[in-house]
C-alpha positions as CSV (number, residue, x, y, z in Angstrom):
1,X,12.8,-119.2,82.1
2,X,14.1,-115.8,83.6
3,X,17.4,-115.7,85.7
4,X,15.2,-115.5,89.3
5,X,12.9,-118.5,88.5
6,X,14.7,-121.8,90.0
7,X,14.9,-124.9,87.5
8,X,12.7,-128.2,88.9
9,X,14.6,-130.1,90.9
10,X,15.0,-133.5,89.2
11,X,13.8,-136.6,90.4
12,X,16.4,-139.1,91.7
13,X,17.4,-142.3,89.8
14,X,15.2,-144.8,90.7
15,X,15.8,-147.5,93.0
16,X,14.7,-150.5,90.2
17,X,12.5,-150.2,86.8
18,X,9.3,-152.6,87.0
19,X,7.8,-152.9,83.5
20,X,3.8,-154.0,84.6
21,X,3.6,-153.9,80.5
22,X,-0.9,-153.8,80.1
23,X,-1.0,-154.2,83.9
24,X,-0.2,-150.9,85.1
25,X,2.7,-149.9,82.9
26,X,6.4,-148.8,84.6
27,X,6.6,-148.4,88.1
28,X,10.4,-146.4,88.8
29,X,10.1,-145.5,92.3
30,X,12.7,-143.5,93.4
31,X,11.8,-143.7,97.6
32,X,11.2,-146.2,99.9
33,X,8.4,-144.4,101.1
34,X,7.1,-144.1,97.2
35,X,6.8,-148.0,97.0
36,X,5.4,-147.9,100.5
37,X,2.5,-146.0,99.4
38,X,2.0,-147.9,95.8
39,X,1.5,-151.3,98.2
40,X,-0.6,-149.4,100.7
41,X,-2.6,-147.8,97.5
42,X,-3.1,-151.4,96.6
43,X,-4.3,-153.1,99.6
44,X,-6.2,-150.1,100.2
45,X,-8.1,-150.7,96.4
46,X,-8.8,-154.5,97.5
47,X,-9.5,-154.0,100.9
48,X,-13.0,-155.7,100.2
49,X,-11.2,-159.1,99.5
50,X,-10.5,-160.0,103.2
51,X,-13.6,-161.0,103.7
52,X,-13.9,-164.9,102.4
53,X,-16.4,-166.1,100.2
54,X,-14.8,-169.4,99.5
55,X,-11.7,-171.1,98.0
56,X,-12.6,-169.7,94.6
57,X,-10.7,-166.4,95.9
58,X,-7.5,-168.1,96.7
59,X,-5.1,-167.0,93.6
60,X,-6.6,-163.1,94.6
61,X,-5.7,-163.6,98.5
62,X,-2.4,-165.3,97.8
63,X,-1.3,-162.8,95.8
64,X,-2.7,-159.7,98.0
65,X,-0.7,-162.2,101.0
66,X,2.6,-160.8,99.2
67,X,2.1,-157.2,99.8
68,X,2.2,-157.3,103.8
69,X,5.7,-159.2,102.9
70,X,7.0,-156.2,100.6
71,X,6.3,-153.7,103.0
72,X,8.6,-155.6,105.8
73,X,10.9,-155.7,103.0
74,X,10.6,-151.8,102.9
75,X,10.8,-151.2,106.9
76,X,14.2,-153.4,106.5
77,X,15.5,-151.3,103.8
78,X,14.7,-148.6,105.6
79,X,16.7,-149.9,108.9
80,X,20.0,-150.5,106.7
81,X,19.7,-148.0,104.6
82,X,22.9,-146.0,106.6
83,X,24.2,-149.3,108.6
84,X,24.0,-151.7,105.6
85,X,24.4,-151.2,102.6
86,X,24.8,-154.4,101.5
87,X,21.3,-155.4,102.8
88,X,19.9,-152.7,102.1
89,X,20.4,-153.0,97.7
90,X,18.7,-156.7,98.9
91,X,15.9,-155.7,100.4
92,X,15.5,-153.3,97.6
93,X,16.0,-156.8,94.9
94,X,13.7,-158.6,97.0
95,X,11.1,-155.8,96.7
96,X,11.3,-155.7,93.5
97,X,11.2,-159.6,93.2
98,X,8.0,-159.5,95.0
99,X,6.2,-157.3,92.9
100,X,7.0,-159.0,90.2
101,X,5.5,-162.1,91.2
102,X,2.4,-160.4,92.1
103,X,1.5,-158.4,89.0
104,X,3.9,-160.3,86.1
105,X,3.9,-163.9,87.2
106,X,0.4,-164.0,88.9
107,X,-0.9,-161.3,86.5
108,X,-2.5,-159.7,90.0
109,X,-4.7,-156.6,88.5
110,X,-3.0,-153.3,89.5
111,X,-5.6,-150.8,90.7
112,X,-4.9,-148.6,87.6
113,X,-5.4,-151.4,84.8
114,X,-8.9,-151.5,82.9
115,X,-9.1,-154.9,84.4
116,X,-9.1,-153.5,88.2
117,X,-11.5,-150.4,87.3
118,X,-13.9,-153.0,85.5
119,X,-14.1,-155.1,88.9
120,X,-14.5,-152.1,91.0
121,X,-17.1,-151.0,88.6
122,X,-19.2,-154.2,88.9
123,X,-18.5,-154.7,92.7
124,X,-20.5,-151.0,93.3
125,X,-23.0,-152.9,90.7
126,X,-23.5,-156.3,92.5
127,X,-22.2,-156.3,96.0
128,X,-18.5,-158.1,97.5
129,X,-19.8,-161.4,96.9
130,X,-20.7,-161.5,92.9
131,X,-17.6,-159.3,92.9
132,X,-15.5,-162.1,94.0
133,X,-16.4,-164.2,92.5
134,X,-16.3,-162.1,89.1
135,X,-12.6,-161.8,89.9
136,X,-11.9,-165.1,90.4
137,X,-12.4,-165.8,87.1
138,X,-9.9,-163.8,85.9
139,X,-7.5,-164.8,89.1
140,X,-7.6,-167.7,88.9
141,X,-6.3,-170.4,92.2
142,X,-2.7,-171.7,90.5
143,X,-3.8,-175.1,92.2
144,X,-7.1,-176.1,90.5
145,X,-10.3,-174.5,90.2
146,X,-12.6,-174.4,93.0
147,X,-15.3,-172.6,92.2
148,X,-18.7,-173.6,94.8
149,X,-21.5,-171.1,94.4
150,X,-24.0,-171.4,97.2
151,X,-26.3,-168.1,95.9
152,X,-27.7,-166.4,93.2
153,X,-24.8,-163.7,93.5
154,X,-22.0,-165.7,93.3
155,X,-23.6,-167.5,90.5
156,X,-24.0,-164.0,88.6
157,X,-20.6,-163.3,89.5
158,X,-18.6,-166.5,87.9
159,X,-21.4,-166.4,85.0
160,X,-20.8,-162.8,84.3
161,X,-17.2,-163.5,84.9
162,X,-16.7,-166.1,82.3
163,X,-18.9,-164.5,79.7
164,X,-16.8,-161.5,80.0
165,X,-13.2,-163.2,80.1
166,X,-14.3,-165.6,77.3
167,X,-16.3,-163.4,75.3
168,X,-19.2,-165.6,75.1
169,X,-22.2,-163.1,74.8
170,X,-20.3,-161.7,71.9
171,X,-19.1,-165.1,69.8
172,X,-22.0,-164.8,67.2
173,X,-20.7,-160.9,66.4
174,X,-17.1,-160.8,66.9
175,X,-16.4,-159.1,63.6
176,X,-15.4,-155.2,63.6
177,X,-16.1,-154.2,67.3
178,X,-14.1,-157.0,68.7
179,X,-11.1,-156.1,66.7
180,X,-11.1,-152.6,67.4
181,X,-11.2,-153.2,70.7
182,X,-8.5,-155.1,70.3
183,X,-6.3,-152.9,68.6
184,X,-7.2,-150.2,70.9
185,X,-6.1,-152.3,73.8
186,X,-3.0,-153.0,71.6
187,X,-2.7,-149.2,70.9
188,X,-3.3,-148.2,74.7
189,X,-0.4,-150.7,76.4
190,X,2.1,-149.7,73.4
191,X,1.0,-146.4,74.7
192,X,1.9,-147.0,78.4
193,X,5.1,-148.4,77.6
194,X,6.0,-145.5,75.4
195,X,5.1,-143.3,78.2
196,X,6.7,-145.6,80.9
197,X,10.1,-145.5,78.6
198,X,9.7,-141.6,77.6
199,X,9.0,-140.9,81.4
200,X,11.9,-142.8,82.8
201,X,14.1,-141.3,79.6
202,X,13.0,-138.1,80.4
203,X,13.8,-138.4,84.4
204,X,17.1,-139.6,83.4
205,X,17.9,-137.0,80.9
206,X,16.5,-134.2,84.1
207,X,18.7,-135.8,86.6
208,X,21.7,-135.7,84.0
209,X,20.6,-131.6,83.7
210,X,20.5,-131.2,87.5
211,X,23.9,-132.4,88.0
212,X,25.1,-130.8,85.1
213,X,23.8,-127.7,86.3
214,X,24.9,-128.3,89.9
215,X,28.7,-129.2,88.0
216,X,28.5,-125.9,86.4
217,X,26.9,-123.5,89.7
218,X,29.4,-125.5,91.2
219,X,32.4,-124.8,88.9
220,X,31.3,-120.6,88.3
221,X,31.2,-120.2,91.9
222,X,34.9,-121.8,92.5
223,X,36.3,-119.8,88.8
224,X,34.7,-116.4,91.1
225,X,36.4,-117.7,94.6
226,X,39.8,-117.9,93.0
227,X,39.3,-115.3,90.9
228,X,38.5,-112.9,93.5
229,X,41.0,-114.8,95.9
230,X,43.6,-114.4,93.1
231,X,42.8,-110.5,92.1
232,X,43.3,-110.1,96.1
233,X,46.2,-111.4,96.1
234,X,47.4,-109.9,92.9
235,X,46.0,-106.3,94.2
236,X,47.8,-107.2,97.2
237,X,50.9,-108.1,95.7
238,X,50.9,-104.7,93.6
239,X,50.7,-103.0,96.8
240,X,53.4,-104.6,97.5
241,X,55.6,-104.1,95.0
242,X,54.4,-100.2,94.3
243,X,55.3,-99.8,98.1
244,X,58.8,-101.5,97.6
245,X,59.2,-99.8,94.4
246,X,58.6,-96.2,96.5
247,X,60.6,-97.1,99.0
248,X,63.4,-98.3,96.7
249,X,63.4,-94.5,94.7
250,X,63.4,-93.3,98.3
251,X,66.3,-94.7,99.4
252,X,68.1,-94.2,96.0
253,X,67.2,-90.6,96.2
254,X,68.7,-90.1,99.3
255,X,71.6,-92.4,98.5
256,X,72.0,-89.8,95.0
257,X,71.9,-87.1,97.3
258,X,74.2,-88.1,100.4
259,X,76.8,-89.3,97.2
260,X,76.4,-85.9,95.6
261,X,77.2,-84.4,99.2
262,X,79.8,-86.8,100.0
263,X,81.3,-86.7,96.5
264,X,82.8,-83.6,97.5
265,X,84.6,-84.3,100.4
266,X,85.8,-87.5,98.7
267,X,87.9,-85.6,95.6
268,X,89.2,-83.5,98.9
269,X,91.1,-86.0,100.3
270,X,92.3,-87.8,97.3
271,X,93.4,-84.6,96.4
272,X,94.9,-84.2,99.7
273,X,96.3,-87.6,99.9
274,X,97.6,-87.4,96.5
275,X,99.4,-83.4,97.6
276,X,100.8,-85.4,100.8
277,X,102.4,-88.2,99.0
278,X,104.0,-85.4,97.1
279,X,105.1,-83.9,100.2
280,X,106.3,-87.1,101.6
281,X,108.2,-87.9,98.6
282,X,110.0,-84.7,99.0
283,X,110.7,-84.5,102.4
284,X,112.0,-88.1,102.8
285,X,114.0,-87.5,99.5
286,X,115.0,-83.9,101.2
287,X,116.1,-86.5,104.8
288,X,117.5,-88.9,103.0
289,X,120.2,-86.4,101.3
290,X,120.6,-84.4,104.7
291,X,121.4,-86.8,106.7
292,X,124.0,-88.3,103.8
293,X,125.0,-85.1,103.4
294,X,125.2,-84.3,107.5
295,X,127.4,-87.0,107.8
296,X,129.3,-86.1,104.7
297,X,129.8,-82.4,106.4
298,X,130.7,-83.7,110.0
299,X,132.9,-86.2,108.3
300,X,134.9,-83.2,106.2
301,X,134.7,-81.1,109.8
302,X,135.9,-83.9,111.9
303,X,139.3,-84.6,109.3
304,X,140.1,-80.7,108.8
305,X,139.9,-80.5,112.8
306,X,142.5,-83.1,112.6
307,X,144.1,-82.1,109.9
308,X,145.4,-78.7,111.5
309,X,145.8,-80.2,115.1
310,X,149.2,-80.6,116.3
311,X,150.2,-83.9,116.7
312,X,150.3,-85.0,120.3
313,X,148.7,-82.0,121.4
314,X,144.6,-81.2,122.0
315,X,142.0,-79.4,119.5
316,X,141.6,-76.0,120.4
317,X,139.0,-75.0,122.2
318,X,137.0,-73.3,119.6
319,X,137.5,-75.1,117.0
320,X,135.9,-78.2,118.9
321,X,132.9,-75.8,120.4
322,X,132.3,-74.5,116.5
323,X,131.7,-78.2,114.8
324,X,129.8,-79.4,117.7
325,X,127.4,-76.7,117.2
326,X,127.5,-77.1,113.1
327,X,126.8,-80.5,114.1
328,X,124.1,-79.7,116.5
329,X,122.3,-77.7,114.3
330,X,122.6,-80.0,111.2
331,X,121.5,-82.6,113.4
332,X,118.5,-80.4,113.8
333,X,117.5,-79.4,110.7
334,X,117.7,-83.1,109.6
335,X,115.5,-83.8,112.6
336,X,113.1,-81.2,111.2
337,X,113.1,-82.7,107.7
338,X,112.3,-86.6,109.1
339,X,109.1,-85.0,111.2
340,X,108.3,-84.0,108.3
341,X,108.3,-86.2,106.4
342,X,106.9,-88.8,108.8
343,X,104.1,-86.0,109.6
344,X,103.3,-86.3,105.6
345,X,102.7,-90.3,105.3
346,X,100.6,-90.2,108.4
347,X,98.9,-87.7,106.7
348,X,98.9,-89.6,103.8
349,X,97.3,-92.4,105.5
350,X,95.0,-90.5,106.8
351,X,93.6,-89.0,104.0
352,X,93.5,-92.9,102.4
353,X,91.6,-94.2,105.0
354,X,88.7,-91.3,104.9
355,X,88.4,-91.7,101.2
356,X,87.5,-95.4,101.7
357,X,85.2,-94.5,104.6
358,X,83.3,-92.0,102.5
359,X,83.4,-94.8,99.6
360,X,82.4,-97.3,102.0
361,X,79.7,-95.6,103.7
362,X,78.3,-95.1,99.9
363,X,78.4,-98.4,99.2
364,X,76.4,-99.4,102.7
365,X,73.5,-96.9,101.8
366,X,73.0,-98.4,98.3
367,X,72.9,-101.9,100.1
368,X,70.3,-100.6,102.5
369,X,72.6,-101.9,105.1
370,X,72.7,-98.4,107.2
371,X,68.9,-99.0,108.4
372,X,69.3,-97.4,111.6
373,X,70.9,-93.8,112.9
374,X,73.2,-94.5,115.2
375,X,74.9,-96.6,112.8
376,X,75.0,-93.7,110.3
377,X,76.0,-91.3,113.3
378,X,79.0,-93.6,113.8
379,X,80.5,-93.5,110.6
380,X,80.1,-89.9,110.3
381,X,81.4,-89.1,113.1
382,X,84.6,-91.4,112.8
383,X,84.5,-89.9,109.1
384,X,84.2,-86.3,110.4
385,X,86.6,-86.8,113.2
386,X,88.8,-83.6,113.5
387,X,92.1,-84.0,111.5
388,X,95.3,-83.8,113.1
389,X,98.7,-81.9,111.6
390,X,100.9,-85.2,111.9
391,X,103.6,-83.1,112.9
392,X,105.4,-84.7,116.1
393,X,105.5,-82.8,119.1
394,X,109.1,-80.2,120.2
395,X,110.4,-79.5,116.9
396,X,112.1,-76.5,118.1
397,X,115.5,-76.4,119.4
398,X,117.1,-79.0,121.9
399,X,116.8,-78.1,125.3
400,X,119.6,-76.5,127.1
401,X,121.5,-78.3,130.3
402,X,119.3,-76.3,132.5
403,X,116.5,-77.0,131.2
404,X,117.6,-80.6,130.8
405,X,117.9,-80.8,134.5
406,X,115.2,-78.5,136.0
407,X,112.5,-81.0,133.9
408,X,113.5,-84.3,135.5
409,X,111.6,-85.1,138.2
410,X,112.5,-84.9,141.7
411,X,113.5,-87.9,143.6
């Protein structure tokens, strides 16, 4: 079988098995409409029997009576088929119940046994009538015989009938012929039930093949679906994670190179922080002493001003004018020396807080938490903000009295 060539499509189980044995063989329909012809093909064969003749035919008409009933039985099946089911599988036992009594019980021939063909054949011979009555003999009436030929015809009919049912021509020479014919007839129904079992065995095994074949279309088509549903989505997800994967290196390449810019600038002010903690250190060291030391000075000025004042008389005039300008100036200088050293820790501070800026700006790139500009723009520019001196404003000398006065505002 190539691969383009379908496989036959299997029959479908049957609806009942009905074993006809010699009559017929095995009749497995699988359709109402199958069992509706059989019967039709049936009363169709013995048509010629509705015409009457006598009572002799009554065992042929009562049992052709029960095929108008088995085809009601199949128009009710077919009715419930869909809207009962449960009447339906009756129907379907009283079908087969029916048949059974016609060709099993009543022994009815079926229009394919040697029996039927050997009527039909001597009914073309002789005419309806000797026909019948031939057939009566081997149909017998199930409530007595009641056999009344009126002709010639009928008479030939039920003579020729009985010799051939009972054998009686060929009861002097039975021997050889007789039992071959037997065991042919023996040979030919073991024959139809072989065939009637083999048939329905081999209708079973097809079905079984259809629906295995069906199992397995079925199964290779879903095993393609998901696997081209799951290569999608695998080729999909691949996508995925190369374009991730690109756009991670991306972002890590320009978080290596804003670090490697930024690095820089960072060692700058740690190293400028670190120069003005130095500085601080120094100049607060540098106040500290000054302003011990001021008040040390003013203190040694103050008692030698004392010290060579006469008693109950007033500091000269120089002397007085002389340590308060030492005392101005040192006054100054230690000014000088706190604004410095105040100008240093802001400094210091500073410097501290743009070192974690640039560290913290770092650390929001490799996060990816900078998606935008602006936000980028805004740390820069409060990163790159112009740096001020720290140095406090009028570190020169005081002002004079003149200028003291000419600055105050005018009431």
């Amino acid at each position: 079988m190539t691969e383009n060539t379908a496989p036959p499509v299997p029959a479908p189980e049957p609806l009942f098995i009905l074993d006809l044995g010699e009559n017929g063989g095995s009749f497995a329909p699988t359709s109402l409409d199958q069992i509706n012809a059989w019967v039709q093909t049936e009363q169709a064969f013995w048509s010629w029997m509705n015409r009457s003749y006598g009572n002799h035919d009554q065992g042929i008409k009562q049992a052709l009576n029960q095929l108008p009933n088995a085809l009601k039985q199949v128009s009710q099946a077919l009715q419930h088929k869909e809207s009962n089911p449960q009447h339906y599988q009756q129907q379907i036992a009283a079908i087969q119940d029916t048949l059974r009594d016609v060709f099993v019980q009543r022994k009815f021939p079926h229009s394919s046994a040697p029996l039927a063909k050997r009527i039909e054949a001597y009914r073309k011979d002789t005419g309806d009538a000797a026909a019948s009555f031939f057939a009566s003999v081997f149909v017998p009436p199930q409530t007595g015989q009641h056999f009344l030929p009126q002709d010639l015809i009928a008479w030939r009919g039920l003579v020729e009938g009985l010799i051939e049912r009972f054998s009686l021509a060929s009861a002097p020479q039975k021997g050889r012929k007789q039992a071959a014919e037997q065991s042919f007839e023996q040979l030919r129904v073991k024959a139809e039930q072989l065939v009637g079992e083999k048939t329905s065995t081999y209708e079973a095994l097809h079905r079984d093949y259809g629906s295995l074949a069906e199992e397995i279309r079925t199964a290779a088509g879903n095993q393609t679906a998901q696997f081209d549903t799951a290569q999608t989505q695998r080729d999909g997800d691949f996508e995925k994670l190369v374009t991730g994967h690109k756009l991670e290196m991306e972002n890590l390449r320009k978080t290596f190179r804003e670090e490697i810019a930024l690095r820089a600038p960072a060692e700058y002010w740690e190293t400028k922080r670190a120069g003005h903690v130095r500085m601080a250190r120094l100049t607060g060291g540098l106040s500290f002493a000054g302003i011990v030391g001021a008040a040390a000075l003013l203190s040694w000025f103050v008692h030698d001003l004392l010290l060579n004042t006469t008693p109950n008389t007033a500091p000269e005039t120089w002397r007085i004018a002389v340590l308060v300008l030492i005392g101005l100036f040192t006054v100054w200088g230690v000014r000088l020396l706190v604004r410095m050293f105040l100008s240093h820790l802001h400094l210091t501070t500073d410097a501290a807080e743009r070192v974690v800026m640039v560290r913290t700006y770092l650390s929001l790139l490799e996060g990816d938490r900078l998606a935008s500009k602006e936000d980028r723009q805004l740390i820069l520019q409060a990163l790159f903000r112009p740096a001020s001196d720290g140095i406090v404003k009028d570190e020169g000398l005081p002002p004079s009295m003149f200028e003291f006065f000419t600055r105050q505002p005018r009431s």
